[in-house]
N, C-alpha and C positions, 0 to 999 in steps of 0.2 A: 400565358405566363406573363404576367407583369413587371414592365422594367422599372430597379429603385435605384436613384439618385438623391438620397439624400443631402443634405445640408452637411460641410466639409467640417469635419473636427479634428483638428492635427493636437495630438496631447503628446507624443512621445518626442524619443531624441531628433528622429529626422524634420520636426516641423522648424529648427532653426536652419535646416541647409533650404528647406521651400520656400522660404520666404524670399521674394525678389527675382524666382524664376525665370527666367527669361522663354516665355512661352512658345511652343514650337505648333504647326496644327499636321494630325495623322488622317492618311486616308487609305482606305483601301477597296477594292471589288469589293459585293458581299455576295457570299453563295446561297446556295437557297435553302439549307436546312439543316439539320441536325446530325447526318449521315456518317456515324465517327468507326476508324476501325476500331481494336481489341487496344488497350493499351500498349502491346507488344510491337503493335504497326505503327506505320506512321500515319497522319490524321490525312483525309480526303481532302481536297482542294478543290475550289469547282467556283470558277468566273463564270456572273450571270450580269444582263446589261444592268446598266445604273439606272433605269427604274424601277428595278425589284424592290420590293419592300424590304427595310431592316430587321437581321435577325432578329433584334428585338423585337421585332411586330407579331412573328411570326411565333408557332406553337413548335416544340421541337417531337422528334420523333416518340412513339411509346415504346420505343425496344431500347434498353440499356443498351449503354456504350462497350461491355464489353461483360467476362464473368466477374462474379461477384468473391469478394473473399475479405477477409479480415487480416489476414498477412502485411506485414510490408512491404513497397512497392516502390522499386527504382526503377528509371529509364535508363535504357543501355547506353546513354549516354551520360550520367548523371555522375560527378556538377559542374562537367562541364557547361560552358557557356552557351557554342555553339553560334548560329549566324543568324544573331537579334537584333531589331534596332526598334528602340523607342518603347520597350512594352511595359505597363502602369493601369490598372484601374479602371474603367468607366462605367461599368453597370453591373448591376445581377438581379437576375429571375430566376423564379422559383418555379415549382408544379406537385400535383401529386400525379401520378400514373399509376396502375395497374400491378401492384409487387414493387414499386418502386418509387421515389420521388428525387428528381434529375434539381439539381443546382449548377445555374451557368453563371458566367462572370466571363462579364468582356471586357476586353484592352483595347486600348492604341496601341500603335506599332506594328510589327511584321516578325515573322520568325518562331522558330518548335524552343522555347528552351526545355530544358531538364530538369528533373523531376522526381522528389523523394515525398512517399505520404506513408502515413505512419497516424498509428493512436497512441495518445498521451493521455493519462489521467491529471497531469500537471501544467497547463499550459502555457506557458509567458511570451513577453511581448519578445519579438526581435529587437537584439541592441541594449534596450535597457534592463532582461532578463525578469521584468515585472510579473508577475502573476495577474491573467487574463480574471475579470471579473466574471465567468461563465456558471448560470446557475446548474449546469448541468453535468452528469455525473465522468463524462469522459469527452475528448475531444480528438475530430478526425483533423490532425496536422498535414498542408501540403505546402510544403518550400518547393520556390521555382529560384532554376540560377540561371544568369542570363540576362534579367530586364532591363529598366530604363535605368539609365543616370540620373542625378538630381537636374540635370539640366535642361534631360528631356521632358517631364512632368510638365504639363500641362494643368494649374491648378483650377481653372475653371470646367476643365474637363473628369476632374479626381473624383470615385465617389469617395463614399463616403469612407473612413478608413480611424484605426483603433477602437472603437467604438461595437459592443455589439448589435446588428440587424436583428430584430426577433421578430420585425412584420414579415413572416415567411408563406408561401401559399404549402406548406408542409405540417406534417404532424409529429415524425420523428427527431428530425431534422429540426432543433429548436432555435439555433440562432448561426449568423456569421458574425468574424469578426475578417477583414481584410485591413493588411497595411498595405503603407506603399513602399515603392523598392528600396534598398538598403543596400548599397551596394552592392547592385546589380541581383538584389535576391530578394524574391518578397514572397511573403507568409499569409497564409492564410486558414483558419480554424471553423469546424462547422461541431459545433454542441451539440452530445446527444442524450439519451438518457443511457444508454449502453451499447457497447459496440456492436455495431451494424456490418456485417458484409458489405459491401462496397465496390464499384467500379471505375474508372476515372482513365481518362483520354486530354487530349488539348486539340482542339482545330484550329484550322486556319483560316484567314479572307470573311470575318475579322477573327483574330487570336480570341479563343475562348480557352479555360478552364472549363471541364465536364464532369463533375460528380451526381453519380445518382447510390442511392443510397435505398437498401433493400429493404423491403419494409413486411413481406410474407414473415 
């Protein structure tokens, strides 16, 4: 699974509060794999010494993160905020697997926020209410509440963000688009051609997003 960092393209409302950040740097353990419970549970934890390779380097597991369904999905705790600090951005990988293809997205920071995902047929930006340029016929929406401040943003660490990703190692799964936080909530969309059943989790050590997306 290959990690994308593209080139930063701030086009909406929040790239006047980033500009002038005062930069902060995140670190954390990293565990060693992909081992997520059900969405219902809380995500596995697991400190391994710091010359483990980075999750990114690393291939994540071929069993979905939890069952799959097309329903909407809130965290039992959701929207509240909960005990975050600093979370924003820094990479995503893709895959395909077996019945499935898993999309990760890792942050900086620490902490579970909460969690509402939901399909739109109409999807717009956060803040400016824009309609997302997605060539594709529906899209899987997941708001997290909880992230960084604009203070914490680290913008040489930010990927890439408004903008659609279509270089995907996926087939159904056609594009992302990620912002950055917004008021401690940031958004994120994956294009598809029709709604897909669906799984999704968040781990920890480093904070990922986990969507895998059904492909049987």
């Amino acid at each position: 699974m290959k990690p994308q960092r593209p080139a930063l393209t701030l086009r909406m409302v929040s790239t006047a509060f980033i500009i002038g950040l005062v930069t902060t740097g995140c670190s954390s353990d990293q565990d060693s794999g992909y081992n997520a419970a059900p969405p219902s549970q809380a995500p596995t934890v697991s400190a391994t010494p710091q010359d483990e390779p980075s999750p990114s380097q690393q291939e994540p597991s071929t069993q979905p993160v939890g069952e799959f369904s097309t329903a909407r999905y809130e965290s039992e705790t959701w929207p509240e905020y909960g005990q975050t600090q600093g979370i924003y951005p820094v990479a995503m990988r893709s895959a395909t697997h077996d019945g499935f293809e898993p999309i990760v997205i890792e942050h900086a920071g620490t902490g579970t926020p909460s969690m509402l995902v939901q399909y739109t047929d109409d999807p717009v930006a956060p803040g400016s209410g824009e309609p997302l340029d997605l060539d594709q016929n529906t899209a899987l929406e997941i708001i997290w509440s909880g992230t960084a401040s604009i203070d914490d943003v680290d913008v040489d660490q930010l990927m890439q963000v408004n903008d659609p990703i279509t270089d995907l190692d996926t087939t159904e799964a056609q594009s992302v688009v990620v912002f950055a936080p917004w008021e401690a909530t940031s958004s994120y969309f994956i294009g598809l051609d029709e709604q897909r059943p669906y799984a999704v989790t968040i781990l920890d050590d480093p904070v990922r997003l986990v969507v895998d997306i059904q492909t049987d």
